[in-house]
C-alpha positions as CSV (number, residue, x, y, z in Angstrom):
1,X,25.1,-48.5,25.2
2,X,21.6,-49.2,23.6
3,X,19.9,-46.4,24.9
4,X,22.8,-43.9,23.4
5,X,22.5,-45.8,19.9
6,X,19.2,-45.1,19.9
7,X,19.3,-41.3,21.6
8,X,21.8,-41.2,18.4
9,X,19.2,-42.7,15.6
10,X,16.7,-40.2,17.1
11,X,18.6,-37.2,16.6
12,X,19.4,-38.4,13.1
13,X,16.0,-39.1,12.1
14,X,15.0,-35.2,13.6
15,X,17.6,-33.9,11.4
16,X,16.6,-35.5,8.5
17,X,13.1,-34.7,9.1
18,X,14.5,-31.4,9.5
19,X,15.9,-31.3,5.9
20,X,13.3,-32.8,4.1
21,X,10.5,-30.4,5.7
22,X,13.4,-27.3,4.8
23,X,14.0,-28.6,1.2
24,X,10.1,-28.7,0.9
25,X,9.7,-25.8,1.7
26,X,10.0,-23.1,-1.0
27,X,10.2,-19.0,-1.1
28,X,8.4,-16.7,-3.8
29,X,7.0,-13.3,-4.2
30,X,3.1,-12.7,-4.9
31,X,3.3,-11.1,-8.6
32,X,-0.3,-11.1,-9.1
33,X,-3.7,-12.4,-6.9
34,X,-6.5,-13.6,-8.5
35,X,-10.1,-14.5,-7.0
36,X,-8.7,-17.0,-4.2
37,X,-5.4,-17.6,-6.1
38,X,-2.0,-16.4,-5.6
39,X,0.5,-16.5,-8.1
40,X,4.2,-16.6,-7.4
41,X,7.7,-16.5,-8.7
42,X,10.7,-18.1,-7.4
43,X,13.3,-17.7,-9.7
44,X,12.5,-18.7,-13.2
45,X,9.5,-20.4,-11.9
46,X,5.9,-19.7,-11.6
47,X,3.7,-21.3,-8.6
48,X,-0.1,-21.0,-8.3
49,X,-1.2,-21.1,-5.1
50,X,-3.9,-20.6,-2.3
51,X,-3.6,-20.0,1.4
52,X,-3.1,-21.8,4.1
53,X,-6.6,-22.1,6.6
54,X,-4.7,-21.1,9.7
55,X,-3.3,-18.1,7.8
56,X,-6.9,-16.7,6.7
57,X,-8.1,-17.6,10.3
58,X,-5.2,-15.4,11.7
59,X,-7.0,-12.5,9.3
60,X,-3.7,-12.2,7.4
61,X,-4.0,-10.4,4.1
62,X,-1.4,-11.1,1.4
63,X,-0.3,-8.5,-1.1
64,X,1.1,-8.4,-4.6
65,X,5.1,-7.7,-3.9
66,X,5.2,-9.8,-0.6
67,X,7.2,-12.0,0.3
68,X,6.2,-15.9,1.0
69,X,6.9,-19.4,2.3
70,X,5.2,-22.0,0.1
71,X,4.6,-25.8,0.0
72,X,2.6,-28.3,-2.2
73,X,0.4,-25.6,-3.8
74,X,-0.1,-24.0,-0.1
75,X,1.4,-20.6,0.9
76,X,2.3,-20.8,5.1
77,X,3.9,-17.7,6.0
78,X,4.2,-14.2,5.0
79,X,8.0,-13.0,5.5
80,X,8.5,-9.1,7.0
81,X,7.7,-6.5,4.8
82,X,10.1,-3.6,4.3
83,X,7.2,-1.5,2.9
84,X,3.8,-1.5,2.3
85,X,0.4,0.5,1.5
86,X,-3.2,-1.6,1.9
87,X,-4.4,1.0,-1.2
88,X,-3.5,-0.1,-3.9
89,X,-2.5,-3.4,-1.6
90,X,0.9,-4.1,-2.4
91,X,4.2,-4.5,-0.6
92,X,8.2,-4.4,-0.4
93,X,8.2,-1.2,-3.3
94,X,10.8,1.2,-3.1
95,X,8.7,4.1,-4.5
96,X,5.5,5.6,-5.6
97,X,5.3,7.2,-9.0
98,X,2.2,9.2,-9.2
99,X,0.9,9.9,-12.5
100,X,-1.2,12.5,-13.5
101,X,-2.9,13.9,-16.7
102,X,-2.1,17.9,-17.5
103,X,-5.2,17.5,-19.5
104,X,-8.5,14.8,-20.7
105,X,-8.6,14.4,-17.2
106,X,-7.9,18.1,-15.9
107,X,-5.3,18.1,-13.3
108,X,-6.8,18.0,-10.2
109,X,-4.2,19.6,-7.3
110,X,-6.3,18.1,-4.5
111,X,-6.1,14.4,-6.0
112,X,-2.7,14.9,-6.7
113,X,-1.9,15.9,-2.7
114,X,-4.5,13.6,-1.5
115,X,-1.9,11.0,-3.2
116,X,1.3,12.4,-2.2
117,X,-0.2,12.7,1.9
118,X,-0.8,9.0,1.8
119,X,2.4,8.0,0.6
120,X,4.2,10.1,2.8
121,X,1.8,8.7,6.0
122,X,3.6,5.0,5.4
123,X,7.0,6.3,5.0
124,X,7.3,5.5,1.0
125,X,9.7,7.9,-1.5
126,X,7.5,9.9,-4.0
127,X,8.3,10.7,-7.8
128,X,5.5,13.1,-9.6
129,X,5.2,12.3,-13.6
130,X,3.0,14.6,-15.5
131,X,1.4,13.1,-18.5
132,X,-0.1,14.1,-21.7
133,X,1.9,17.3,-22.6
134,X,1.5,16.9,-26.2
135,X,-2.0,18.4,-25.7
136,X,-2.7,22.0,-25.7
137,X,-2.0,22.7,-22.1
138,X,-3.1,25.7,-20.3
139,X,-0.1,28.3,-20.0
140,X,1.4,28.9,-17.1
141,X,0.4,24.7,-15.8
142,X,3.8,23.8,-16.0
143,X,5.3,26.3,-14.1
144,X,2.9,26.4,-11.5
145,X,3.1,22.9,-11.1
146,X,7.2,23.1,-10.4
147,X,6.8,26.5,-8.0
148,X,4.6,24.7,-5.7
149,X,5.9,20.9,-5.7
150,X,9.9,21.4,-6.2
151,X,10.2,23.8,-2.9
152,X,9.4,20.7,-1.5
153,X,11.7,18.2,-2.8
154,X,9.5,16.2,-5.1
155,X,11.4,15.3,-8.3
156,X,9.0,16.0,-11.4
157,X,8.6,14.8,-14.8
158,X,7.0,15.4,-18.0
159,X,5.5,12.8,-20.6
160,X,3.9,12.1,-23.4
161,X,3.0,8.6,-23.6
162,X,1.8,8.9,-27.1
163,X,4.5,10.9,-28.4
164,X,7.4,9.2,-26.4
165,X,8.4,12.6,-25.0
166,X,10.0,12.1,-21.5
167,X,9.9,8.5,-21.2
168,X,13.6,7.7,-21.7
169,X,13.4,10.1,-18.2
170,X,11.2,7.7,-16.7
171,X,12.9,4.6,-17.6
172,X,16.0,6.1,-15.4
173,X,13.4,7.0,-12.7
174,X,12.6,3.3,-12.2
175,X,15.9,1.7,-12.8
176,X,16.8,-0.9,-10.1
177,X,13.6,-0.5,-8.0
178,X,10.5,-1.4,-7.2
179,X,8.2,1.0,-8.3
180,X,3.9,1.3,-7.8
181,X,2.3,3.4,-10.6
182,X,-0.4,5.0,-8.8
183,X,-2.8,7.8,-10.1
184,X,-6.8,8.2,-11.2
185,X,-7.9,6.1,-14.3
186,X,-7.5,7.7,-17.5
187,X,-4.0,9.4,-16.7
188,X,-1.9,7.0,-19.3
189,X,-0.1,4.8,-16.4
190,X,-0.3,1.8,-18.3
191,X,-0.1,3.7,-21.6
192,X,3.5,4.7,-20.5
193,X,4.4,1.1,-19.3
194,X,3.7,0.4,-22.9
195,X,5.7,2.9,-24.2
196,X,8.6,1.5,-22.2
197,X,8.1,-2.2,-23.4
198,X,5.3,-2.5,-25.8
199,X,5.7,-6.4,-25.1
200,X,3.7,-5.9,-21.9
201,X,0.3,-5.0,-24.6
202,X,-1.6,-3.2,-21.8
203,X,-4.8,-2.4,-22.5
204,X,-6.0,0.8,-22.8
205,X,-9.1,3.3,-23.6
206,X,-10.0,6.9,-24.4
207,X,-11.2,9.7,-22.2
208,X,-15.1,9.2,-22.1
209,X,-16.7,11.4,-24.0
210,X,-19.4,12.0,-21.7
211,X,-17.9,12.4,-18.7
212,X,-14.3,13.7,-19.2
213,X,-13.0,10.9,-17.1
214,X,-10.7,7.5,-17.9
215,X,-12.0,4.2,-17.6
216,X,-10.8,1.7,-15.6
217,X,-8.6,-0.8,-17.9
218,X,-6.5,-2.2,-15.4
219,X,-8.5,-4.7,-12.8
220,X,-5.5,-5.4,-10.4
221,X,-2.6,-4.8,-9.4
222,X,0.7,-7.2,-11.1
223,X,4.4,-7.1,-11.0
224,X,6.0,-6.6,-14.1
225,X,9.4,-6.9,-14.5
226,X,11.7,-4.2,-16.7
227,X,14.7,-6.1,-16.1
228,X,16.3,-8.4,-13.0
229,X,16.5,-5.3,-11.2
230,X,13.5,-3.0,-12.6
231,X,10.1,-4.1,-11.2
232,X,6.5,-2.0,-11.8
233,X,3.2,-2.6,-10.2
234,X,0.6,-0.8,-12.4
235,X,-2.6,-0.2,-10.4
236,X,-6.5,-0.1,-11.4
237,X,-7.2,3.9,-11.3
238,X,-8.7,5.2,-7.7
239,X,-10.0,8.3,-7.0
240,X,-11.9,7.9,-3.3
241,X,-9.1,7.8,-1.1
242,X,-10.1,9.1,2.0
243,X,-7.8,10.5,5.6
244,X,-10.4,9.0,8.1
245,X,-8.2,7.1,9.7
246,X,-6.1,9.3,10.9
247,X,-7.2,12.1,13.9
248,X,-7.4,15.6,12.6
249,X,-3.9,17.0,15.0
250,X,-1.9,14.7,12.7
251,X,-2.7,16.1,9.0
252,X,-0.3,18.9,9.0
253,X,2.6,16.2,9.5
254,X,1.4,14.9,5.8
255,X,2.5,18.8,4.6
256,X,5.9,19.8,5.0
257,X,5.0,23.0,4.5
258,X,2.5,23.0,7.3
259,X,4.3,21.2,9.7
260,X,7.6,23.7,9.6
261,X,5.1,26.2,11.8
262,X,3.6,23.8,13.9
263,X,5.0,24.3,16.9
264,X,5.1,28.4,16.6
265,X,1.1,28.1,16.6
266,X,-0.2,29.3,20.4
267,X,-2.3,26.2,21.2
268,X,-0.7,22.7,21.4
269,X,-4.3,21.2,19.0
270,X,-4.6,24.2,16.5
271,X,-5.4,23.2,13.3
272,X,-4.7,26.1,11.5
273,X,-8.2,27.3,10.1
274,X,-9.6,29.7,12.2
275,X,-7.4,29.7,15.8
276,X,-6.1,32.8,17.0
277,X,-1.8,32.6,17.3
278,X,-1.5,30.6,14.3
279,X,1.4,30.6,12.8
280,X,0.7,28.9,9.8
281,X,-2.0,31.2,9.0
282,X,0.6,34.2,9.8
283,X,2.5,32.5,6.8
284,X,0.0,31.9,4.3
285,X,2.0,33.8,2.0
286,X,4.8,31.4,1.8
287,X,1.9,28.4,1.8
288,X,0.9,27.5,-1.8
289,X,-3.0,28.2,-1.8
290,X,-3.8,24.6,-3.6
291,X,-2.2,22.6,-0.8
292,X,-3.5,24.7,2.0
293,X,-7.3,23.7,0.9
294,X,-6.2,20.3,0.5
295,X,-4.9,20.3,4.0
296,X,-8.3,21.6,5.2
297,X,-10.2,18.7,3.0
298,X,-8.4,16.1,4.9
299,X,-8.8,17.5,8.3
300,X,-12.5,18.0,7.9
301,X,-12.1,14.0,6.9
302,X,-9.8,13.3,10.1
303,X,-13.1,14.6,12.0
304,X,-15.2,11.6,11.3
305,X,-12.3,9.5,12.9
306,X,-11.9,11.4,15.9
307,X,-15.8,11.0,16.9
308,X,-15.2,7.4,15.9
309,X,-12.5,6.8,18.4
310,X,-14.0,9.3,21.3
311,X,-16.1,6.4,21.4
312,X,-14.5,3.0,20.8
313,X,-10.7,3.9,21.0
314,X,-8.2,3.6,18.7
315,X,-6.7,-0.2,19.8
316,X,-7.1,-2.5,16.7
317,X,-7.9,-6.4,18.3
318,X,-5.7,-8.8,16.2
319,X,-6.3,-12.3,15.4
320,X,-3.3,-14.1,16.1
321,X,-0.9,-14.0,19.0
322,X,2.8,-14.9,19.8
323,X,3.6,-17.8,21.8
324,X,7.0,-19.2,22.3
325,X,8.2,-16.7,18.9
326,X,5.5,-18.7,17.1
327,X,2.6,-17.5,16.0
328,X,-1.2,-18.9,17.0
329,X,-4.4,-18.0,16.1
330,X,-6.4,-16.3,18.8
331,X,-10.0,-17.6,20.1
332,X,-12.4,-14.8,20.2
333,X,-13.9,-13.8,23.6
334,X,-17.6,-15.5,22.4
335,X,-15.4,-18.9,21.3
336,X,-13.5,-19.1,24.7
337,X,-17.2,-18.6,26.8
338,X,-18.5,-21.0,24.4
339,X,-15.7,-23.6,25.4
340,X,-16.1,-23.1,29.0
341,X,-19.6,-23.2,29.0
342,X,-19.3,-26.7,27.2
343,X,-17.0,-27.9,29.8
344,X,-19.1,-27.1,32.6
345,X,-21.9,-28.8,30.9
346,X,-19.5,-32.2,30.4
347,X,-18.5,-31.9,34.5
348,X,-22.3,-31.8,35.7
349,X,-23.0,-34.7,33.4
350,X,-20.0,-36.2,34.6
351,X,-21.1,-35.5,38.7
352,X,-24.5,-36.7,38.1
353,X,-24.1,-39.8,36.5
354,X,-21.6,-40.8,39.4
């Protein structure tokens, strides 16, 4: 009778272990990272935070938008993303909106598709704005911009930050998602955040002079939130993107223009440049000219990878490991020798001193 009082007290005590450990332990989302700090929201409230050790020895990076298990100023786990891109590193968004300048930057068609091929590569919905059109835009721009990116199902938008043109559009664009403003400093992404809530006091600065290029005004990503429902990550302006990371077979999957002929070509690996039986280049007609040389950019890119991984592969060695459906931090090759070699050591002593 002891022995089940006790077996009783002990499963007691485990489930009240059980709930203090789960009441201690909270969940947030990463709203902004700072130097070694992590800031989070959970509900109304707002948590500053670093990482765990074990996390940062498993080589887990943390995002703005994801996801986290926290405790006692300590964040422990990272909870499954739905979404994410490492560049600008941020997770769990619905969409990208990629804003562009029609003018102080020039529009520049490759930038533009270099942006729309990455977030196509990880599976994210796109949305084109087109800022500035109060300037004196070059005729003709805004119909050569639908004629090449509506064929292809991209919804498109103009603004005018300054002039409030458009942005009533925009605000609908965003409504009830997660949205990542992404696009090459000096385009007006934070300028038109502004013009949505001018609450949010973004900085911003003129087109140089000197160069004909923005500044950079925002330093890192944030979520900001619209509403309960509306979130946007405004990004610091990036303009050196690059495809080598992907071999050079797979860029005509990032066009959907491409791609439609790429089983009519005659060779299985034909990257449609010079190859005899090409189909796409039988089609050029129906290929808009600006995305065909940004295709070509990127696969001349997608070259450096493929002589990378000729040589040492494409498998990517992880730092952490599943055991039991929990997850361990893996000991590198040199660490595990190391150990053994200290074990051996600890045997001989022991043999010799018997």
């Amino acid at each position: 009778m002891k022995i089940l009082i006790l077996q009783i007290l002990l499963i007691l005590l485990n489930v009240l272990a059980f709930l203090v450990y789960d009441n201690s332990m909270q969940k947030g989302q990463v709203y902004k990272i700072h130097s070694d700090f992590y800031y989070l929201t959970s509900g109304e409230d707002v948590f500053e935070c670093k990482v765990r050790e074990v996390l940062k020895k498993q080589n887990e990076k943390i995002f703005v938008g994801d996801f986290v298990e926290f405790e006692n100023g300590y964040i422990t786990k990272i909870c499954e993303r739905k979404s994410y891109i490492p560049r600008p590193s941020v997770a769990n968004v619905d969409q990208i909106v990629i804003v562009s300048a029609l003018k102080s930057p020039d529009l520049d068609f490759n930038q533009l598709d270099r942006y729309i091929a990455f977030a196509k590569y990880y599976g994210l919905d796109v949305k084109l704005c087109f800022n500035k059109e109060d300037l004196d835009i070059e005729e003709g721009l805004l119909d050569l911009i639908k004629s090449i990116y509506e064929p292809l199902g991209y919804e498109i938008f103009f603004t005018s930050a300054k002039e409030h043109w458009g942005v009533k559009v925009f605000e609908q664009v965003l409504e009830g998602k997660t949205s990542v403003l992404c696009g090459s400093s000096g385009v007006g992404k934070s300028s038109l955040i502004n013009a949505i809530n001018p609450e949010f006091h973004l900085k911003t600065k003129e087109i140089s002079a000197k160069t004909g290029r923005g500044t950079h005004t925002t330093r890192h990503c944030e979520i900001m939130k619209l509403n309960p429902q509306t979130k946007i990550i405004d990004t610091p302006g990036f303009s050196n993107l690059k495809f080598d990371f992907i071999l050079p077979t797979e860029v005509d999957l990032l066009f959907d223009e491409i791609a439609c002929y790429r089983g009519q070509c005659k060779f299985a690996d034909c990257l449609h440049h010079l190859e005899s039986g090409c189909a796409v280049l039988d089609n050029m007609d129906k290929i808009p000219y600006s995305r065909y040389t940004s295709y070509l950019a990127f696969v001349e890119e997608a070259k450096d990878y493929k002589e990378k991984v000729k040589y040492e592969g494409r498998k990517v060695e992880t730092a952490k490991k599943k055991i039991n459906d929990k997850t361990a931090v893996k000991i590198s090759e040199r660490k595990r020798q190391s150990a053994r070699n200290t074990l051996k050591q600890n045997v001989y002593k022991d043999v010799e001193h018997e």
